[in-house]
C-alpha positions, -999 to +999 in steps of 0.1 A: +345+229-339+323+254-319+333+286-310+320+310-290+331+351-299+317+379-281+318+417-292+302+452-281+329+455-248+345+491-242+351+519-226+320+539-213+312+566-187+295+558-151+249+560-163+263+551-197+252+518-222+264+491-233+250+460-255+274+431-259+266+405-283+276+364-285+279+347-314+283+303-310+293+294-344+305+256-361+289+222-355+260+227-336+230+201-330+213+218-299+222+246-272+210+236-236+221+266-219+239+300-227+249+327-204+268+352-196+299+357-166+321+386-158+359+387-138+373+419-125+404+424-116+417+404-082+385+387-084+370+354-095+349+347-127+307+355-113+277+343-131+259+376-144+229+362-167+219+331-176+195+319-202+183+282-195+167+257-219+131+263-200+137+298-213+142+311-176+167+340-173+185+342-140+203+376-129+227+380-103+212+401-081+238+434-087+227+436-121+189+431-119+170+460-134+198+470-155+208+440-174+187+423-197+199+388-211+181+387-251+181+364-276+191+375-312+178+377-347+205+359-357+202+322-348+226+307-324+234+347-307+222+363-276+230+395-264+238+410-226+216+448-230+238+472-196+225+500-192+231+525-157+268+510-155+286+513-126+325+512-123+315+484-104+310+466-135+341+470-148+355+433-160+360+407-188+328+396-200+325+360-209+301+344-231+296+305-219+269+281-238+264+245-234+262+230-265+254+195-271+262+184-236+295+202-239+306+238-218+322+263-238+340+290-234+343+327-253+378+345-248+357+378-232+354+414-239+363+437-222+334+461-202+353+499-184+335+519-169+352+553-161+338+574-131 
């Protein structure tokens, strides 16, 4: 069974940093895609990074030159590098991977930034 669990979320202030980690986990033959989405409050789930099997990275453009979408040491983990956050970019941060032909989902963590 795959699972997806991200980590790093919290509570920083407005020009602060933030790196958030996914880890996909369990029966795993290939990843096609991973990326990363974010919902605030009152608004609907956005794609923020995403990381495609031709090793493109696509940013939304509200995060480009701030965000950086990385791949990890550990196999099978990427990681979502914020830095100059905004409250603006307060949300749940998602984790999402295809993974053998198969969408999944992380349960998010949770990114504040205070003003």
């Amino acid at each position: 069974q795959v699972q997806l669990v991200e980590s790093g979320g919290g509570v920083v202030q407005t020009g602060g940093s933030l790196r958030l980690s996914c880890a996909a986990s369990g029966s795993i033959f290939s990843i096609n895609a991973m990326g990363w989405y974010r919902q605030a409050p009152g608004a609907q789930r956005e794609l923020v990074a995403k990381l495609t099997s031709d090793g493109i990275t696509n940013y939304a453009d509200s995060v480009k030159g701030r965000f950086t979408f990385s791949r990890g040491m550990v196999k099978n983990t990427v990681h979502l590098s914020m830095r100059n956050l905004t409250p603006e970019d307060t949300a749940l941060y998602y984790c999402s991977a295809n993974i053998d032909g198969i969408n999944y989902w992380g349960k998010g963590t949770l990114v504040t930034v205070a003003s």
